[in-house]
LOFISE-383672 format. One line per field, with one value per residue (C-alpha): chain; residue in three letters; x, y, z; residue number from 0. Coordinates in steps of 0.05 Angstrom, whole numbers, plus 5000, padded with zeros to 4 digits. Layout:
REM residues N
chain: (A, ...)
res: (ALA, ...)
u: (X, ...)
v: (Y, ...)
w: (Z, ...)
n: (NUM, ...)
REM end
This chain:
REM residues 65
chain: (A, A, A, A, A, A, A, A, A, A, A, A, A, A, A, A, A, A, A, A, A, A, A, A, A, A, A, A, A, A, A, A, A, A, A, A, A, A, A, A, A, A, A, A, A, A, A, A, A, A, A, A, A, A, A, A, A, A, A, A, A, A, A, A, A)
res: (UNK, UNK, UNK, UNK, UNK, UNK, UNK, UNK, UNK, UNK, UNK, UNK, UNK, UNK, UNK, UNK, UNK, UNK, UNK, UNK, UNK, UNK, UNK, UNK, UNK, UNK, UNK, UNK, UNK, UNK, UNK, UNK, UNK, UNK, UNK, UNK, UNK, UNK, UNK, UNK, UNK, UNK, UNK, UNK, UNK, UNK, UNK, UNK, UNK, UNK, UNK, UNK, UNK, UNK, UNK, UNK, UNK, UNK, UNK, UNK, UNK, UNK, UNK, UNK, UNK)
u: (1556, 1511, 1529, 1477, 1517, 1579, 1556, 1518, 1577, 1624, 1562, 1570, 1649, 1695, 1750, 1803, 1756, 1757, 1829, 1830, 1787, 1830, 1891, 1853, 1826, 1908, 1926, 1879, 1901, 1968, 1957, 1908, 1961, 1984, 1916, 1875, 1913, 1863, 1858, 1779, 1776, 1723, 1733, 1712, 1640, 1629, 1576, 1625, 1682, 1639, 1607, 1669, 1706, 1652, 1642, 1721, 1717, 1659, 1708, 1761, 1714, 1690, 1759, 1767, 1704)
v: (8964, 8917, 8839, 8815, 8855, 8834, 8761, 8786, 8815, 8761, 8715, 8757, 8777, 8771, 8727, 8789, 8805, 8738, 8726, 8798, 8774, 8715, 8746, 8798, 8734, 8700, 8777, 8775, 8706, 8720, 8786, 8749, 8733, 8810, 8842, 8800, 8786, 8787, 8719, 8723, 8706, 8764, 8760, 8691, 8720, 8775, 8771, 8825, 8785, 8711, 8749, 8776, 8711, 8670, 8713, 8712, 8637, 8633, 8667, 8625, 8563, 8599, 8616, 8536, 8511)
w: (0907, 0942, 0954, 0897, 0849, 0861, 0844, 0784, 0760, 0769, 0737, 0681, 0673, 0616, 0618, 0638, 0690, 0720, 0722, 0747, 0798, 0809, 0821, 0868, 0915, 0910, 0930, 0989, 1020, 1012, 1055, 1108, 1159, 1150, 1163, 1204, 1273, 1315, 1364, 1360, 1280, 1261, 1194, 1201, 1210, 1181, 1130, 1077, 1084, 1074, 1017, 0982, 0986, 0956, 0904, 0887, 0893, 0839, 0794, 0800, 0792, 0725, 0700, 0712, 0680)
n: (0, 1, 2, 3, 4, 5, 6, 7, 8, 9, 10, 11, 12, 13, 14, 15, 16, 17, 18, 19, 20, 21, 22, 23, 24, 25, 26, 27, 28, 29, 30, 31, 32, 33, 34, 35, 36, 37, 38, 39, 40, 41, 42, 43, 44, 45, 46, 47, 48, 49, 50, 51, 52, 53, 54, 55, 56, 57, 58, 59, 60, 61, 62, 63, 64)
REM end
């Protein structure tokens, strides 16, 4: 699945999908600390993770709106 799709989908989502989606990105943080313990921050700039994250984020501000 390519980046564009992944926002198209959430764009276009039902409401299960988005709290679905919601619950994966509260999932995620929760687990951060667990998975990333690198001192240099990488995930920080790495275009997937940026991607991924804003794309979670635009579900939850959907769900809200």
């Amino acid at each position: 699945m390519e980046l564009e799709d992944l926002n198209k989908y959430v764009e276009n989502a039902s409401k299960e999908e988005l709290e679905a989606l919601g619950f994966l990105g509260q999932w995620l943080m929760g687990l951060k600390p667990k998975y990333c313990t690198c001192s240099c921050k990488c995930d920080l700039d790495c275009e997937i993770v940026k991607a991924l994250g804003g794309a979670l984020q635009n579900a939850g501000q959907k769900l809200q709106g």
